[in-house]
Structure formats: structure tokens, C-alpha cells
N, C-alpha and C positions, 0 to 999 in steps of 0.2 A: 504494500500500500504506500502510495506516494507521502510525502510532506504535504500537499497540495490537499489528496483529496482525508487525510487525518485531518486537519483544518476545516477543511469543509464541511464536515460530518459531524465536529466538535462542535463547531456553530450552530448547525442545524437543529440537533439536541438541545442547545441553551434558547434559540431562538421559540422553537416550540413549546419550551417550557416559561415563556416568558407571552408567550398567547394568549394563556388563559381569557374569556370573555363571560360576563354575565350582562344578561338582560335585566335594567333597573327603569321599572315605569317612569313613564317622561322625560326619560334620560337614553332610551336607547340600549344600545350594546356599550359596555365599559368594559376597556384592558383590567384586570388583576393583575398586581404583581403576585411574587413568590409570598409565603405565608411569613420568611426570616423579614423581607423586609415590608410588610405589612405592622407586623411586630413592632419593626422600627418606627414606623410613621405614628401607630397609635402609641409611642414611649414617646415621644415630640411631642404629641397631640395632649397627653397628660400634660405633660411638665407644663404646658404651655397654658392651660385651662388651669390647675394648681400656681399658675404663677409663679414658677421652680423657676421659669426663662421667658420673655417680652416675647411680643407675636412678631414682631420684625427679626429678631434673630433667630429663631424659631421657623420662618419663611428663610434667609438665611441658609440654615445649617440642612433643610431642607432639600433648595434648588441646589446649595450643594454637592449634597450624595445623587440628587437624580443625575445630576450631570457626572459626577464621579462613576455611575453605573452603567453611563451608556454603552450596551451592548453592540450597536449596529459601528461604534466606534472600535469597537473591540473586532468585528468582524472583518474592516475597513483595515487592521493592524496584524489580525491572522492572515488573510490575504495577501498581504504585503509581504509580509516574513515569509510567506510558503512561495511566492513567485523569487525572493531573494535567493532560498535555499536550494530553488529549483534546474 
């Protein structure tokens, strides 16, 4: 099996598992993330109702991790490496 297509298979696993959709009246279909960081969002969500942390740093530490998380950027980076290797 190539570098190439172990990369591409790697992703496709994470991507799928990052699909999930539920159906929420007057809202459509909504992405679900994974359960870990669902977990994370509603431990922000406490702190931030508790007044543990301000809702701006809280929005913050947030868009932070979404953007720390992107996956399609990770794919964009597997792809690269496995066409360098290749």
C-alpha cells in the first residue's frame, strides 16, 4: 500500500467520522461533532454560565480549538506529505 493511498484512507475514516448529522426542527440537518469534543464545548459552556470565564473569552478559547481542529486542513497536509514522499 502506497504512502498516498494510507493517507487517503486515514482521512476518509476521520472525515466520516466527523459527518455525523441530526435532524433538529426549524433548524434543519446539523453537523455533530465527536462526543470528546462535544464534552469540551459543554465544559466552556458551564464555566461560562457559572461565571468561572466572560463570554468573550469563552467565544475566544472557542473559535480557537474549532480552528485548531480543522480537519479538511489536516487532509490538505496529509496530501501534501504523501505526494512529497511519493
Amino acid at each position: 500500500m502506497s504512502a498516498l493511498t494510507r493517507q487517503l484512507s486515514g482521512t476518509r475514516e476521520s472525515l466520516q467520522m466527523f459527518t455525523r448529522r441530526v435532524h433538529v426542527p426549524w433548524l434543519g440537518e446539523v453537523a455533530v461533532p465527536p462526543p470528546d469534543k462535544l464534552t469540551y464545548y459543554a465544559g466552556i459552556g458551564v464555566l461560562t454560565v457559572f461565571q468561572v470565564i466572560e463570554w468573550p473569552l469563552a467565544l475566544v478559547i472557542t473559535a480557537g480549538h474549532l480552528l485548531a481542529d480543522q480537519h479538511l486542513s489536516g487532509l490538505a497536509k496529509g496530501l501534501g506529505e504523501a505526494l512529497e514522499a511519493a
